[in-house]
N, C-alpha and C positions, 0 to 999 in steps of 0.2 A: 309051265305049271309048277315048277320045283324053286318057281322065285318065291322066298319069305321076305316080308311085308314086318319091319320092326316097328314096334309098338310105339305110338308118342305117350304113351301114361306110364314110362318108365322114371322110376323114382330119382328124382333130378338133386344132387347132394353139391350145394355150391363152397366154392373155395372161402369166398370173402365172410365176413362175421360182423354182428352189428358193432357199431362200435370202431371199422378199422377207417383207418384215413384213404381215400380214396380219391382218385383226379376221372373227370369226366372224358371220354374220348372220345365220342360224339354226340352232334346235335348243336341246341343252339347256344348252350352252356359251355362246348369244347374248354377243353384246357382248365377250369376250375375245378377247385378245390374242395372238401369237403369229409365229414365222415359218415357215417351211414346210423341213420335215424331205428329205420325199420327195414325188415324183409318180408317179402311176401311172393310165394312161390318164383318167378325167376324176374321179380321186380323189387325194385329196389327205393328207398326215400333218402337223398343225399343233403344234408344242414345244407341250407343257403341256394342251393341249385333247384333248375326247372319249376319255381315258385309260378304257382298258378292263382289267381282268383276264386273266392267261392263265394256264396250268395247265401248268406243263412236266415232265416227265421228266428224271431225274437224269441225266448222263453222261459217266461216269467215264476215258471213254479224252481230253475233251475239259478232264476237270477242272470239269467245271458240277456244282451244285449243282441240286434239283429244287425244286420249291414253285412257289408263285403268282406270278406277275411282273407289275409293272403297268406298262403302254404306253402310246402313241400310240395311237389306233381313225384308220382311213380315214374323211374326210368328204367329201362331196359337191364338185366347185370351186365349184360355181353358190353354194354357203352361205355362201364367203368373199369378202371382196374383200378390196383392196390399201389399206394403211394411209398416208394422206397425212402425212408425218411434220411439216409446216406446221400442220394445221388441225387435226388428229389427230383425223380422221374418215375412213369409209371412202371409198372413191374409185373411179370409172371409169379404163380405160387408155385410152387412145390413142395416135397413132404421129405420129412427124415426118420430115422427111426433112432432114438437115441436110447440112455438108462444100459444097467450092468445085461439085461437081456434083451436089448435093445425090443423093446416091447411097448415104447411110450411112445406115439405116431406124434411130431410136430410140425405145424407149417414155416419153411423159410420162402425167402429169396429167389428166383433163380438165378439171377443173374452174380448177385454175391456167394450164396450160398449162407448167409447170415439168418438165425433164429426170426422170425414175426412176433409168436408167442413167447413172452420174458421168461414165464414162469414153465421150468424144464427142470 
């Protein structure tokens, strides 16, 4: 009776950012490359990877044409990590705290321990 049940609607704050280079780690995409298009809650759109087909309707007040379009597909975050552009392998994040009160939170490396973010 004294077991607590943790919530799954707890605010989920991910490491990666749009925009960062990333390498696929699983699926059918493995090992490619890419950087991140979009986020959306703990899914992700990587340039070039898991391209799917989609099927649209023509529409003529917007000027589009209809047929098949191929895209970006959502992957999972947990299948990517962050591309170490040094060792150019994937990589863990971790955080620093740097500035005169060390009060500026930024993401590195773990493995280096090298900046992600330039601007510091």
């Amino acid at each position: 009776m004294g077991l607590k049940i943790k919530s799954k609607n707890k605010a989920f704050k991910p490491k990666l950012r749009k925009g960062d280079r990333v390498v696929v780690l699983a699926g059918k995409d493995k090992g490619r490359q890419g950087s991140i298009l979009t986020m959306k809650g703990q899914r992700v759109q990587v340039s070039g990877v898991q391209m799917v087909k989609k099927h649209t309707k023509p529409n003529p007040n917007k000027n589009e044409q209809g047929g098949i379009v191929e895209q970006e597909g959502w992957i999972a975050i947990s299948n990517v990590a962050i591309l170490n552009s040094q060792t150019n392998k994937a990589d863990k994040i971790g955080f620093k705290m740097i500035g005169e009160d060390k009060n500026k939170k930024v993401r590195c490396y773990r493995s280096t321990g090298e900046l992600i973010d330039a601007k510091g």
